[in-house]
Residue frames relative to the residue before (quaternion, step in Angstrom):
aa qw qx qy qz dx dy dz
X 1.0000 0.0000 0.0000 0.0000 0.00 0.00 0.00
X 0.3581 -0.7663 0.5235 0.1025 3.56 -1.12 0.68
X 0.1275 -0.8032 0.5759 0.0831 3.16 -0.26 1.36
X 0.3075 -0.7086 0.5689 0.2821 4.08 -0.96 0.71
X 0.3544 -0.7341 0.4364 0.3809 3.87 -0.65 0.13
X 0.6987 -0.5027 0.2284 0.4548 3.51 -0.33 -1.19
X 0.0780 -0.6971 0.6358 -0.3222 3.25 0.99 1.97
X 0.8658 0.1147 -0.4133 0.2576 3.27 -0.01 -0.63
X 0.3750 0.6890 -0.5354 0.3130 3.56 0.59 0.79
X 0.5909 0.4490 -0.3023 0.5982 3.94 1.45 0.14
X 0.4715 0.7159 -0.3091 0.4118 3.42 1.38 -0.01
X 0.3161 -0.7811 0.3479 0.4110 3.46 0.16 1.01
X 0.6724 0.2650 -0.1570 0.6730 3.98 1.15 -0.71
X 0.2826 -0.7592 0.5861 -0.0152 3.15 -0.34 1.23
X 0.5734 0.6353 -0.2426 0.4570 3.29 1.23 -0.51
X 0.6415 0.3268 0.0521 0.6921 3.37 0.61 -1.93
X 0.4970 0.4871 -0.5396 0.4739 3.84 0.86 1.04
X 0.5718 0.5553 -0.2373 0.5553 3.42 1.63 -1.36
X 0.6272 0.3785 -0.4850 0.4777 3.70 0.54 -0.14
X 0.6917 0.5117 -0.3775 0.3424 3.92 0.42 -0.95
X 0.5083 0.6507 -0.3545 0.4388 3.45 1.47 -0.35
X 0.6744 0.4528 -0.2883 0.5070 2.91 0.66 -1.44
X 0.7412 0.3082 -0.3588 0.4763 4.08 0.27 -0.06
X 0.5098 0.5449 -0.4267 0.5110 3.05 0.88 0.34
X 0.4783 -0.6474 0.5161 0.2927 3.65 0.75 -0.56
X 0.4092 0.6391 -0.5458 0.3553 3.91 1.47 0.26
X 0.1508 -0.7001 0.6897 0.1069 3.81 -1.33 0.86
X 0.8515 0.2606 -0.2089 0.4041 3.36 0.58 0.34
X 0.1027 0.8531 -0.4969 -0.1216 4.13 0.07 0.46
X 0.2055 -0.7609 0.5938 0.1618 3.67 -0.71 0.53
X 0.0875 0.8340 -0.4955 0.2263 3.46 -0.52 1.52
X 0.3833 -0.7310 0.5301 0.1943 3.54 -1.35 0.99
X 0.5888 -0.5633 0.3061 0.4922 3.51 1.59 -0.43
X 0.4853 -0.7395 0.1961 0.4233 2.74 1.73 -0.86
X 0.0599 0.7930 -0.3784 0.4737 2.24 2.15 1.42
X 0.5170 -0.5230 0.5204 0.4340 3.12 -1.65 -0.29
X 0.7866 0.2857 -0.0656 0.5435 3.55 1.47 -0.71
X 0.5276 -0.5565 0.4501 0.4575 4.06 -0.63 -0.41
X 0.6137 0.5676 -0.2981 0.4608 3.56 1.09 -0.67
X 0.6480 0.4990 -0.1317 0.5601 3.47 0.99 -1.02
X 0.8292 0.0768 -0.1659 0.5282 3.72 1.00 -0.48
X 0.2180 0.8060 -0.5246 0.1662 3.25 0.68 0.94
X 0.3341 0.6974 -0.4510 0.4456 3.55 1.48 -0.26
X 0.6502 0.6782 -0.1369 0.3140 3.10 0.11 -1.93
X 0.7900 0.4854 -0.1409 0.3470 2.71 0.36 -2.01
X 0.6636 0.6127 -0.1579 0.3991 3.28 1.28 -1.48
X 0.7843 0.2584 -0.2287 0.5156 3.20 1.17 -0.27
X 0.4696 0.6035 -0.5041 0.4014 3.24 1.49 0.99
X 0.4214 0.7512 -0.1662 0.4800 2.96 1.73 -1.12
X 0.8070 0.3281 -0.1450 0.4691 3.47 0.72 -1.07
X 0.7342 0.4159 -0.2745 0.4610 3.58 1.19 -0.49
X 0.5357 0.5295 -0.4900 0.4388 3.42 1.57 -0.28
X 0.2719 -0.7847 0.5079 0.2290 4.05 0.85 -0.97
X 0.7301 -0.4220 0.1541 0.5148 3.19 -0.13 -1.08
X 0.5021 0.7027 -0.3635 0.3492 3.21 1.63 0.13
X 0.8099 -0.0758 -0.1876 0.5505 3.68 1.12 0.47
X 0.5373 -0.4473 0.5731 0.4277 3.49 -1.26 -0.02
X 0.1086 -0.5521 0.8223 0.0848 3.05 -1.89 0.89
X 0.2785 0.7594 -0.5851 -0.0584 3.38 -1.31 0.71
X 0.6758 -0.5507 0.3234 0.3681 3.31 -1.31 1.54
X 0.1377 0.6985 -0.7022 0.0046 3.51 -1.47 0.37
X 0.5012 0.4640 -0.5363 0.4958 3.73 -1.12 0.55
X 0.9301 -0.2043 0.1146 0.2830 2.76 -1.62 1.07
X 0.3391 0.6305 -0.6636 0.2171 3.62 0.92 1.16
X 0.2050 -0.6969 0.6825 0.0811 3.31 -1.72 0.42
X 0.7474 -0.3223 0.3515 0.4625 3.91 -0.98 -0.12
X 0.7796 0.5305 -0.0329 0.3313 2.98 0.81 -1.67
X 0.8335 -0.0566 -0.1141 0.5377 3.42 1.33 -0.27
X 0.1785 0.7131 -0.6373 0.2312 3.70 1.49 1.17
X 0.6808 0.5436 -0.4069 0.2748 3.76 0.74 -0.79
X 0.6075 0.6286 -0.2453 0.4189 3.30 1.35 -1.33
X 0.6588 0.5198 -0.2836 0.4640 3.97 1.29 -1.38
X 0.5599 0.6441 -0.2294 0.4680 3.09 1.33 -1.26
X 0.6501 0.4200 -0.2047 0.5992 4.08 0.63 -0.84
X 0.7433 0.3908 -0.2926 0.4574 3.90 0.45 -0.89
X 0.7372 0.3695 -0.3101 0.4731 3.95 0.69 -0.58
X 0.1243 -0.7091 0.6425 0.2625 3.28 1.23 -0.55
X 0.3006 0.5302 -0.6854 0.3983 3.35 0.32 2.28
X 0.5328 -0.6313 0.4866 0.2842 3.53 -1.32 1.70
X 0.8028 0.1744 0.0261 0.5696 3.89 0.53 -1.12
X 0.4210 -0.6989 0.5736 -0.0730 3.18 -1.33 1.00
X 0.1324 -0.8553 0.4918 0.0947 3.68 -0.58 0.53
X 0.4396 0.7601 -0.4427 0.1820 3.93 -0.65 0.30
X 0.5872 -0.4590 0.5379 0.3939 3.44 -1.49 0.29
X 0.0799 0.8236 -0.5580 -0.0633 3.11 0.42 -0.89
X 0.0094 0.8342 -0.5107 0.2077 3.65 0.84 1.81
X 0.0495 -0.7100 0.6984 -0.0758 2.87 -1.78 1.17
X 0.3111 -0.6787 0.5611 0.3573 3.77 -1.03 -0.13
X 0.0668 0.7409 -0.6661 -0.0537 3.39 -0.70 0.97
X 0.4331 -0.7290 0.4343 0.3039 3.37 -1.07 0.51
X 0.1856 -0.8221 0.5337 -0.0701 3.31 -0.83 0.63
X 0.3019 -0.7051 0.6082 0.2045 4.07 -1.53 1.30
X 0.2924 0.6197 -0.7028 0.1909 3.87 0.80 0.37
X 0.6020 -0.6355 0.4622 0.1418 3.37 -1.63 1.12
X 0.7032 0.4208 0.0341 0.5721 3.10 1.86 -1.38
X 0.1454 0.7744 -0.6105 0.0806 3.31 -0.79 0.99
X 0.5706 -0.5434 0.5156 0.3366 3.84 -0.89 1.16
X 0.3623 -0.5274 0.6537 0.4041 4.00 -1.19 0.94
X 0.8956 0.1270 -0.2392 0.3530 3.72 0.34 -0.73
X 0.4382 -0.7550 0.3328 0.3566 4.03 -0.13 1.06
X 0.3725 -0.6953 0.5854 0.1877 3.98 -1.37 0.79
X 0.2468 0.8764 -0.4017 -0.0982 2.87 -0.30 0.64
């Protein structure tokens, strides 16, 4: 399956972007609404969410954190959610990359 990232959030209709997926053959689109964030485009989102149906996955991305994937997740009425969702945790690994993977 072919997931699209968040191209279509530069898309002037971000919506009617979720339709070109779908002819394309994308089952998955990861999107901010075209926000700068998911929280900010959860409008958006909600009516991607609603025009994709069952013919792909919309799932929030932008600026999720622990703290409010549940809350974006309830406002877009998006099943799945996307993010790094980074933290510093300390750690006794012996080994550490000069430059970090993340």
């Amino acid at each position: 399956p072919l997931t699209f990232h968040r191209a279509v959030d530069v898309a002037a209709d971000p919506v009617a972007a979720v339709e070109a997926c779908v002819r394309c053959g994308v089952r998955r689109v990861l999107s901010s609404g075209g926000a700068p964030d998911a929280t900010a485009g959860a409008a958006v989102l909600r009516r991607m969410v609603a025009a994709a149906g069952e013919r792909l996955t919309v799932a929030a991305a932008g600026g999720l954190s622990e703290g409010n994937a549940a809350s974006i997740a309830a406002a877009s009425g998006a099943d799945e959610v996307h993010g790094s969702l980074r933290c510093v945790q300390g750690s006794a690994m012996l080994h550490r990359p000069e430059t970090p993977v993340y």
